[in-house]
SEVEX-743496 format. One record per atom (N, C-alpha, C, O, CB): residue in three letters; x, y, z. Coordinates in steps of 0.1 Angstrom, whole numbers, plus 2048, in hexadecimal, padded with zeros to 3 digits. Glycine has a CB too. Layout:
N
ALAXYZ/...
END
This chain:
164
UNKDCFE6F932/UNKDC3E6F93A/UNKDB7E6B932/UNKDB8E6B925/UNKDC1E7D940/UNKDABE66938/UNKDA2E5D92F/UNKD99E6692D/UNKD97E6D937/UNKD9CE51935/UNKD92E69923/UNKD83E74925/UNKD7BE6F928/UNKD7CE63927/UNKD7BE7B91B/UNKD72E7492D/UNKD65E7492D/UNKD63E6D941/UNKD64E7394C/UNKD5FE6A91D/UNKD5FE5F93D/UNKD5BE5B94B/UNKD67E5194F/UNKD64E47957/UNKD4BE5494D/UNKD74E5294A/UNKD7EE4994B/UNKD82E4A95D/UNKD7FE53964/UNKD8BE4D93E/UNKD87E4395F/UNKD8FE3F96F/UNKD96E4F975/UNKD96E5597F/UNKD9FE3096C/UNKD9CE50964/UNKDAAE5D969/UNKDA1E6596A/UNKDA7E6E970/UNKDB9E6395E/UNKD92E6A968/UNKD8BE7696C/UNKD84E7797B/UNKD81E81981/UNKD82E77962/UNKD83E6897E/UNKD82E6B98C/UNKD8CE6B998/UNKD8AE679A3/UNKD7AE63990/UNKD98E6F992/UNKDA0E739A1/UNKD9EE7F99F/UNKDA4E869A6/UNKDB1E709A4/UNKD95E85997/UNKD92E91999/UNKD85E9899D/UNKD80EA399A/UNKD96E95990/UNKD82E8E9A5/UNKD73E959A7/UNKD73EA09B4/UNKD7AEA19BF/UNKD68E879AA/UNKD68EA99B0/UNKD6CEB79B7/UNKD64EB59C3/UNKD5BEAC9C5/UNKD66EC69AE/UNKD6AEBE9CC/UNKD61EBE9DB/UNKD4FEBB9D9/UNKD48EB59E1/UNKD62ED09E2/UNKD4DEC09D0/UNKD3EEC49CF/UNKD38EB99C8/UNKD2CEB99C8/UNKD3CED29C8/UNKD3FEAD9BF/UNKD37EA29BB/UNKD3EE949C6/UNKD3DE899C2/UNKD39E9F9A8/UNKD44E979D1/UNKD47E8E9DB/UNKD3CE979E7/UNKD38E909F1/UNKD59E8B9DF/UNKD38EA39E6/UNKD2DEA39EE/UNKD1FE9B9EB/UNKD1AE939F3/UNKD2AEB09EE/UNKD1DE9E9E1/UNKD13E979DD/UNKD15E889DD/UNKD0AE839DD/UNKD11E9B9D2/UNKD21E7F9DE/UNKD20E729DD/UNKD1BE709ED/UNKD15E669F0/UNKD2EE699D8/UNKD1CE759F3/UNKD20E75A04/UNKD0EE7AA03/UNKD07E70A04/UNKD30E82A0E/UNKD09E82A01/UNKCFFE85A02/UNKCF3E7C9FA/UNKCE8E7BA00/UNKD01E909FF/UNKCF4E769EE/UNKCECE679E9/UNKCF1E5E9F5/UNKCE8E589FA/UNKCF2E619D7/UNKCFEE5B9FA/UNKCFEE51A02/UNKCF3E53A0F/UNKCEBE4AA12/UNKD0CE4FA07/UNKCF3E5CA15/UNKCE7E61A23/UNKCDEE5FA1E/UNKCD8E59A26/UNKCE5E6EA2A/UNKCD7E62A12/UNKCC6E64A08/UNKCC8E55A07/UNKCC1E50A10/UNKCC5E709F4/UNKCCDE4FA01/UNKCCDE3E9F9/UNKCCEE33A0A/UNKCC9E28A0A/UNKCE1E3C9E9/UNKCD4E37A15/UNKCD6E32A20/UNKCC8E30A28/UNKCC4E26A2E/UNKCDEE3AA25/UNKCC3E3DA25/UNKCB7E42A30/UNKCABE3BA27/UNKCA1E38A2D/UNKCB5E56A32/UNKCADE39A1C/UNKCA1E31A15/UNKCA2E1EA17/UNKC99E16A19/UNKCA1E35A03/UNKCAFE1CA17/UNKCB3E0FA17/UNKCB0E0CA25/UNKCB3E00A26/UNKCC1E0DA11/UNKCACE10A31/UNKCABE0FA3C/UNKC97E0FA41/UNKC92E09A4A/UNKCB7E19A40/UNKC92E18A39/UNKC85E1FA38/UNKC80E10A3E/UNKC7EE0BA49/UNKC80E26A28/UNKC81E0AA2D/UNKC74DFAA30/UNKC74DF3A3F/UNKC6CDEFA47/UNKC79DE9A25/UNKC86DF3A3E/UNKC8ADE8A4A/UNKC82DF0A5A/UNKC7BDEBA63/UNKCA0DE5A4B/UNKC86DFDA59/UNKC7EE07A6B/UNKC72E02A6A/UNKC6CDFDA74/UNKC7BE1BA6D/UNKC6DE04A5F/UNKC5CE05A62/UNKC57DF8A66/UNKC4DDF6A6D/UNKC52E0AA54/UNKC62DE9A5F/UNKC5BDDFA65/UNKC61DDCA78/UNKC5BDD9A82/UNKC5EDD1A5A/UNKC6FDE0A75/UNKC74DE1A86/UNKC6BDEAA8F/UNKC6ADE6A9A/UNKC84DE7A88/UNKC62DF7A8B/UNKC59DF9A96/UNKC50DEDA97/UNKC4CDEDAA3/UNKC51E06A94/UNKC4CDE6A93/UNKC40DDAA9B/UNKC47DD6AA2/UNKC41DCEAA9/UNKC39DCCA94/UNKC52DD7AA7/UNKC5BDCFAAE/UNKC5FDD9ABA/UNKC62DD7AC6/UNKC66DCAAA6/UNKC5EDE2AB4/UNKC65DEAAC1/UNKC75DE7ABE/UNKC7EDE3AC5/UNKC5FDE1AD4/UNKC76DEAAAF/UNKC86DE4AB3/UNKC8CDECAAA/UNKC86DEEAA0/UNKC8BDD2AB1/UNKC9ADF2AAB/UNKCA4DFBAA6/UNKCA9DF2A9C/UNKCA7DE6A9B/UNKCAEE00AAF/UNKCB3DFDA91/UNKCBDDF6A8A/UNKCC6DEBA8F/UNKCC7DE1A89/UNKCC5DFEA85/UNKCCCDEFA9C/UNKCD7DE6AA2/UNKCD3DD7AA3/UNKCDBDCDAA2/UNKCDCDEBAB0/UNKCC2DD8AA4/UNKCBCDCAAA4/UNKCBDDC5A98/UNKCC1DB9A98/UNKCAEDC9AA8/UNKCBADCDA89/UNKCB9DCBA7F/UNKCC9DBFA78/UNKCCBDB4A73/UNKCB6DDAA7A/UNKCCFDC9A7E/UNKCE1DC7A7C/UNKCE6DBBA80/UNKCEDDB4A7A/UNKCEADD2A84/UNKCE1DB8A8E/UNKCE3DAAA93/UNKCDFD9DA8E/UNKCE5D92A8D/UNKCDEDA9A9F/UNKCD6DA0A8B/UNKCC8D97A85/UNKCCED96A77/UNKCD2D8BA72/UNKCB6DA0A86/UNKCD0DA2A6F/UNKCD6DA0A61/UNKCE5D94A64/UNKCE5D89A5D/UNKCDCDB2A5B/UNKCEBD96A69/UNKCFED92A6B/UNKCFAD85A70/UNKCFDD7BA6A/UNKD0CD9CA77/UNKCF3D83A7B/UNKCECD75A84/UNKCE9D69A75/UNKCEED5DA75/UNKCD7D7BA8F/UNKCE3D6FA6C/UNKCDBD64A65/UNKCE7D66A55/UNKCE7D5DA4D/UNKCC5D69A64/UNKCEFD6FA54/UNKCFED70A4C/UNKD06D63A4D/UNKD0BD5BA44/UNKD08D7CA54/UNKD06D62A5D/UNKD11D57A62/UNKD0DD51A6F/UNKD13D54A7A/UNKD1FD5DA64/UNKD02D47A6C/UNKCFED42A79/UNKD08D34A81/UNKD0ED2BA7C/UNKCEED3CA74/UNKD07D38A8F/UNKD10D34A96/UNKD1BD3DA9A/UNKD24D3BAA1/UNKD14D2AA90/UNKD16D4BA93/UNKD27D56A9A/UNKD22D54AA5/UNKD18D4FAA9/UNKD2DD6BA97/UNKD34D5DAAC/UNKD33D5AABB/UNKD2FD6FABF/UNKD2FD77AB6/UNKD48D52AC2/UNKD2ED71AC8/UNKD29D80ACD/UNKD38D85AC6/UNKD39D8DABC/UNKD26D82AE2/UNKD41D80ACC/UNKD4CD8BACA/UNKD51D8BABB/UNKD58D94AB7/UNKD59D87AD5/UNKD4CD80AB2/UNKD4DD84AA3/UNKD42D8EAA0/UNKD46D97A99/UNKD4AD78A98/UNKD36D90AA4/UNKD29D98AA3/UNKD30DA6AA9/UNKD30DB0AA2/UNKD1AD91AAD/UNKD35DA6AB3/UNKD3BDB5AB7/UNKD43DBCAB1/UNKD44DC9AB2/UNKD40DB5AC0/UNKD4DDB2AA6/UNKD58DB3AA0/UNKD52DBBA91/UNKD58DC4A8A/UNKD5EDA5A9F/UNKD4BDB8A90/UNKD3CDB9A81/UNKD38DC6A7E/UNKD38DCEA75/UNKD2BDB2A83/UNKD33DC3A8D/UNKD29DCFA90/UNKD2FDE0A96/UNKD2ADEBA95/UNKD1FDC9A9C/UNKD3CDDBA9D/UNKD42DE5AA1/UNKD3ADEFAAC/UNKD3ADFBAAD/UNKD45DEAA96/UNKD32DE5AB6/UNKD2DDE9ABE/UNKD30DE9ACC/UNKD39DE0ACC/UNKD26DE5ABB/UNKD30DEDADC/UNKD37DEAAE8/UNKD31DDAAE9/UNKD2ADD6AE0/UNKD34DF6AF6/UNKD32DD5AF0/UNKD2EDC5AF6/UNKD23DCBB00/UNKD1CDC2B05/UNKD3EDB9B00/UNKD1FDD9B03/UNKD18DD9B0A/UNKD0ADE0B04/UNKD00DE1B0B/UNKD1FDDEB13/UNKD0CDE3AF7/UNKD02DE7AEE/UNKD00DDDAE7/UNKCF4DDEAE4/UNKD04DF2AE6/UNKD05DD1AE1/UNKD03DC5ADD/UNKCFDDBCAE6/UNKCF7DB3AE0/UNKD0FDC0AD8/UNKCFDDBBAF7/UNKCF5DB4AFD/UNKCE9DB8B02/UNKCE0DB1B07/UNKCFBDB0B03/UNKCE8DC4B00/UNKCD9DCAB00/UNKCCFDC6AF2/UNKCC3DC2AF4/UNKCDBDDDB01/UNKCD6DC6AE5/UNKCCFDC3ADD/UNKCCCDB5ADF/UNKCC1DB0ADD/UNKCD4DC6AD2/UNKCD7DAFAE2/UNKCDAD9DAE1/UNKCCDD95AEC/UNKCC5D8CAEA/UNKCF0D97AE9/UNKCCFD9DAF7/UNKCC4D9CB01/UNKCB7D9DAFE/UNKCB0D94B03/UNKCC5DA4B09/UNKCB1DA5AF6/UNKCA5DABAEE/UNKC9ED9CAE7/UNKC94D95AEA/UNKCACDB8ADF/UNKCA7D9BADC/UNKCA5D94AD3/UNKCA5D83AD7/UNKC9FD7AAD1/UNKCAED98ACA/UNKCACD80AE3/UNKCABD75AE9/UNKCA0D71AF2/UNKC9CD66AF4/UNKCB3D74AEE/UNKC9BD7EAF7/UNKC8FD78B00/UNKC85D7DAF5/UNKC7BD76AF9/UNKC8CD80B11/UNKC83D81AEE/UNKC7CD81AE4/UNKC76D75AD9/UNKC6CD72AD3/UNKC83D88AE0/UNKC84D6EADC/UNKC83D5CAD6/UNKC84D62AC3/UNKC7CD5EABA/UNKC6CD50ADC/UNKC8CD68AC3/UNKC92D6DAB6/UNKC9FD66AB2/UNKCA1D60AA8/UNKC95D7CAB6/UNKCA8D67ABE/UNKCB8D62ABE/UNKCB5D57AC9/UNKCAAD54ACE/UNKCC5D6FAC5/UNKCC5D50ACA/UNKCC8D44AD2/UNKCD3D44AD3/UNKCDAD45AC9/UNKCC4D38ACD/UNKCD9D44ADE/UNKCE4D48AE1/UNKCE7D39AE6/UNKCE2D33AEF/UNKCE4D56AEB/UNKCF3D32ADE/UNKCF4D26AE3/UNKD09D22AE7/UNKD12D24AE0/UNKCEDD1AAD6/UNKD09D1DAF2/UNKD17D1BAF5/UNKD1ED0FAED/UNKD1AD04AEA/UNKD19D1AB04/UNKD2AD16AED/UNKD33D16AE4/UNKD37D04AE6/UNKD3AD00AF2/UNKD3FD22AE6/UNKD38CFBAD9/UNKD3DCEEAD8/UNKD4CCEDADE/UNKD4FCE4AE6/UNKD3BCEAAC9/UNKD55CF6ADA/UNKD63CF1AE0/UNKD65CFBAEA/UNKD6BCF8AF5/UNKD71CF0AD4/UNKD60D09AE7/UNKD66D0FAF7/UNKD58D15AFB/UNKD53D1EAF5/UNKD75D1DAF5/UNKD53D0FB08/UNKD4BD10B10/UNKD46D1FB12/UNKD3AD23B12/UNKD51D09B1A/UNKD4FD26B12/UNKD4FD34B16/UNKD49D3DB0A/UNKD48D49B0C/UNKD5FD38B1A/UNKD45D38AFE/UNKD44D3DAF3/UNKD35D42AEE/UNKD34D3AAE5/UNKD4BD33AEC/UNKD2AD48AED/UNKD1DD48AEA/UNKD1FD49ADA/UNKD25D52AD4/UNKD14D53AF1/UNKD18D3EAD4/UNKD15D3EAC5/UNKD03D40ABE/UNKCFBD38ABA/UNKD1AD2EAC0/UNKD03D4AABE/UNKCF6D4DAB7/UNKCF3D4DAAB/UNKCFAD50AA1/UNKCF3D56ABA/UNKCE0D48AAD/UNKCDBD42AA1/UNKCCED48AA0/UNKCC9D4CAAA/UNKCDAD34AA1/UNKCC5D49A94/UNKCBAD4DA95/UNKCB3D44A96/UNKCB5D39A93/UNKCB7D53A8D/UNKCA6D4BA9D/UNKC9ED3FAA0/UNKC95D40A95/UNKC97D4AA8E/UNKC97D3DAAF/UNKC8AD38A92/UNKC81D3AA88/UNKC77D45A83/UNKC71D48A78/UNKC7CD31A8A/UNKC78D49A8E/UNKC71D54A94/UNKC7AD61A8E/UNKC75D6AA88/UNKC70D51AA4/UNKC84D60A92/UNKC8FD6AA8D/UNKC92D66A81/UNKC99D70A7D/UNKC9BD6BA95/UNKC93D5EA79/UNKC95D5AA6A/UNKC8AD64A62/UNKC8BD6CA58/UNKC92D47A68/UNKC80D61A69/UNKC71D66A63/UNKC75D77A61/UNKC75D7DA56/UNKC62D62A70/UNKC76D7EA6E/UNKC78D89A6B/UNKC84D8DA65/UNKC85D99A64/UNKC76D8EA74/UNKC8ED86A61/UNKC98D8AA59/UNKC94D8AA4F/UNKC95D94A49/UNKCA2D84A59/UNKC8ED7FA49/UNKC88D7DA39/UNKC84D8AA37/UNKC8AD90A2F/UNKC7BD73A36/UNKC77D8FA3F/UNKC72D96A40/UNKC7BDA5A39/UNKC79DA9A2D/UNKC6ED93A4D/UNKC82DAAA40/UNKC8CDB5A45/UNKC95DB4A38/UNKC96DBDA30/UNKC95DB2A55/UNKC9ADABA37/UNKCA1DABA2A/UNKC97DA7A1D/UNKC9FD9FA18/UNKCADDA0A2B/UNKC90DA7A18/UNKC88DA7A0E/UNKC85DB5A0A/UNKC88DB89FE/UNKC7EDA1A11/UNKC7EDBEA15/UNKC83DCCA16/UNKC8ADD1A0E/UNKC87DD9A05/UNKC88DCEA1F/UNKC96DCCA12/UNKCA2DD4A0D/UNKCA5DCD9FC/UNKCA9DD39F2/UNKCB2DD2A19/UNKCA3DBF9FC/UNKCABDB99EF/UNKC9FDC39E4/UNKCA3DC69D9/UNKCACDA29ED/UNKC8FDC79EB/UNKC89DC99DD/UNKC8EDD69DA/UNKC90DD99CF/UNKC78DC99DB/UNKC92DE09E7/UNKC95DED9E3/UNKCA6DE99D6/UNKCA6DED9CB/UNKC99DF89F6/UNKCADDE49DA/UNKCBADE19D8/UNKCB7DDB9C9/UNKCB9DE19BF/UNKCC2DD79E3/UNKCB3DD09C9/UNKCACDCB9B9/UNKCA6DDA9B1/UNKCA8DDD9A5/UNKC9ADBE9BC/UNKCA0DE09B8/UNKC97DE99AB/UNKCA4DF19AB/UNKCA8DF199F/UNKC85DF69AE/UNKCADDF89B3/UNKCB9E029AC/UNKCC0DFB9A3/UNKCC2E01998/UNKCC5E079B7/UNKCC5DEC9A4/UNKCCEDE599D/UNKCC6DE6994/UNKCCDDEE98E/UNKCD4DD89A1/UNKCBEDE598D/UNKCB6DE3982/UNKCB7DED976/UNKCBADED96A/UNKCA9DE3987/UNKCB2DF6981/UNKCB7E0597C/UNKCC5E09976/UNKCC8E0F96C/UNKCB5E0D988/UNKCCBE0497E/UNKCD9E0B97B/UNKCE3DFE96F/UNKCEDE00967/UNKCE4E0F98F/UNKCDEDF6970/UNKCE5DE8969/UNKCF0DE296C/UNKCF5DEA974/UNKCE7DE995D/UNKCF9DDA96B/UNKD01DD096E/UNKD10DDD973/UNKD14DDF97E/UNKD03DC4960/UNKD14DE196A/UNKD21DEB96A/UNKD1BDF5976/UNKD21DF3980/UNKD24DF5959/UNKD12DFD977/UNKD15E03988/UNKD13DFA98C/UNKD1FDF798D/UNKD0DE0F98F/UNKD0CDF1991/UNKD0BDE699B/UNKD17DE29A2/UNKD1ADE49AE/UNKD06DDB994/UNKD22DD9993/UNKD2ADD9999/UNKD37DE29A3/UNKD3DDDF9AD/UNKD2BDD5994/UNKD38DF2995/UNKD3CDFD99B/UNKD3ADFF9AD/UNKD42E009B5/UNKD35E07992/UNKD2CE009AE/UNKD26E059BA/UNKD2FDF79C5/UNKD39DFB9CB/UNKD11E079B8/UNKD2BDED9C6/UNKD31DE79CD/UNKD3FDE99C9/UNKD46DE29D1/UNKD2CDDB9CD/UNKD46DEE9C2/UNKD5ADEE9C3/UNKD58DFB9CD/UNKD5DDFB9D8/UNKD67DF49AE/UNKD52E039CB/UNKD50E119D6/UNKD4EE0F9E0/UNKD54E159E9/UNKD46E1C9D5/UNKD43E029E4/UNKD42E029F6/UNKD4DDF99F9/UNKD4EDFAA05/UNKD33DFB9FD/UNKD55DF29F4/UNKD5DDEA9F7/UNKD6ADEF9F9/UNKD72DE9A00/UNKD5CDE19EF/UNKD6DDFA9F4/UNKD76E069F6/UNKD76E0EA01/UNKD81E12A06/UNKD75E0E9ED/UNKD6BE13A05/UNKD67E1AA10/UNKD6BE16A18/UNKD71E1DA1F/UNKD5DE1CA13/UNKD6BE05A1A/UNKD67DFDA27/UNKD76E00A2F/UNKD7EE07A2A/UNKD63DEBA23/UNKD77DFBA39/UNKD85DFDA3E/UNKD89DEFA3E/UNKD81DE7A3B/UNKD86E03A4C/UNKD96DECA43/UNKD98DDEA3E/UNKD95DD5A48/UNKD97DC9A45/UNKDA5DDBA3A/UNKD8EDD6A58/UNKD8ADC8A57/UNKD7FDCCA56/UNKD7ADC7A60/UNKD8CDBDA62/UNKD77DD2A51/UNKD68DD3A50/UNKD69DCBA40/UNKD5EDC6A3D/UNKD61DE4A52/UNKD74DCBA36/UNKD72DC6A2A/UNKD75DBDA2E/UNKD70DB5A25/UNKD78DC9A1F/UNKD7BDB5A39/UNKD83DA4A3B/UNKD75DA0A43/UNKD73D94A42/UNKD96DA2A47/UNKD6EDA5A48/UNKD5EDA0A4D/UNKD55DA3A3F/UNKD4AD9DA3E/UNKD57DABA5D/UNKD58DAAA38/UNKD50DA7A2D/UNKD51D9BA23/UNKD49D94A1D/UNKD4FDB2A28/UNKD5ED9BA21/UNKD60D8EA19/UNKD60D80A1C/UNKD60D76A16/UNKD69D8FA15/UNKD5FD84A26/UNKD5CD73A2F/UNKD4ED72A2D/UNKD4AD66A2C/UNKD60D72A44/UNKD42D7FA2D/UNKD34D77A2A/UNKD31D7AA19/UNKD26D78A14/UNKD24D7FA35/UNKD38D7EA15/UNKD3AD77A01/UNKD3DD6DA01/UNKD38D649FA/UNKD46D7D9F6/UNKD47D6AA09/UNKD4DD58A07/UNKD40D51A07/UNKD3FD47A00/UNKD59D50A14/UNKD35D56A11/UNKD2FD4DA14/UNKD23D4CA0B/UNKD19D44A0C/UNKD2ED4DA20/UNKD26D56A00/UNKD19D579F9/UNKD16D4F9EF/UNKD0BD509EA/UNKD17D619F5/
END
C-alpha cells in the first residue's frame, strides 16, 4: 500500500471526506454559475438558456435532437428555451441540407456576443482556481469529472475535446 497521498489511500476514503467532496462540489458549482445568473438576469433568462447557448456555439450546426441528447432535457423544455432565444435573434434555427426534416442551429451574432460574454465569466473564475491549484490538480480534477460522467455524457464530451 502507498503512504501518504498514494492512489491505494484513496479507495479508502471515509464517508465524511466524500461528504465534503460532494459538498465543495455544490459551494464551487454555485459560484461557477454566480457570474453567468447575474449576467442572464438582463435577459430575463435561466441556466437552460445559458446551456443551450453554451453547446449551440460548442458545435455549431447541431441538430435539436443532438442538443437534447447533451442536455438531457424533454423536447418540450428545449423548445421553450429554443423558442426564447430565437425570437430573440440570439439562435437560428436553419433546415437541414440532406434531410429536410432536420433544424440545425447557430448562433447569431448577437448570441455569439452573449456567449463571449457568459463564458469569460466562467474561464476568469476557472483560470484563477487553475492557477491556484497548478498543473497536477488541474489535471487530477478533470480525471474526476470525467469519471463521474456517465458514458454517453463522456462520448458527448469527447466529441467537443476533439474539437478543441
Amino acid at each position: 500500500m502507498a503512504e501518504g497521498g498514494g492512489s491505494d489511500s484513496l479507495l479508502f476514503l471515509t464517508d465524511e471526506q466524500l461528504k465534503k467532496g460532494i459538498e465543495a462540489m455544490f459551494f464551487a458549482y454555485r459560484g461557477f454559475t454566480a457570474d453567468p445568473d447575474r449576467i442572464l438576469e438582463n435577459y430575463a433568462y435561466g441556466r437552460a438558456h445559458h446551456r443551450a447557448i453554451h453547446f449551440i456555439n460548442r458545435s455549431p450546426e447541431t441538430t435539436v435532437n443532438n442538443l437534447l441528447s447533451i442536455l438531457g432535457v424533454t423536447k418540450q423544455s428545449l423548445n421553450r428555451v429554443l423558442r426564447r432565444l430565437i425570437d430573440d435573434g440570439l439562435v437560428e434555427s436553419r433546415v437541414g441540407k440532406r434531410d429536410k426534416r432536420e433544424r440545425h442551429l447557430v448562433l447569431t451574432p448577437k448570441g455569439a456576443a452573449l456567449e463571449a460574454e457568459l463564458s469569460e465569466a466562467q474561464r476568469i473564475r476557472m483560470r484563477a482556481a487553475f492557477r491556484t491549484v497548478g498543473p497536477d490538480a488541474v489535471a487530477g480534477f478533470r480525471q474526476v469529472l470525467e469519471a463521474m460522467m456517465d458514458t454517453d455524457m463522456r462520448h458527448h464530451f469527447s466529441l467537443l475535446k476533439d474539437s478543441e
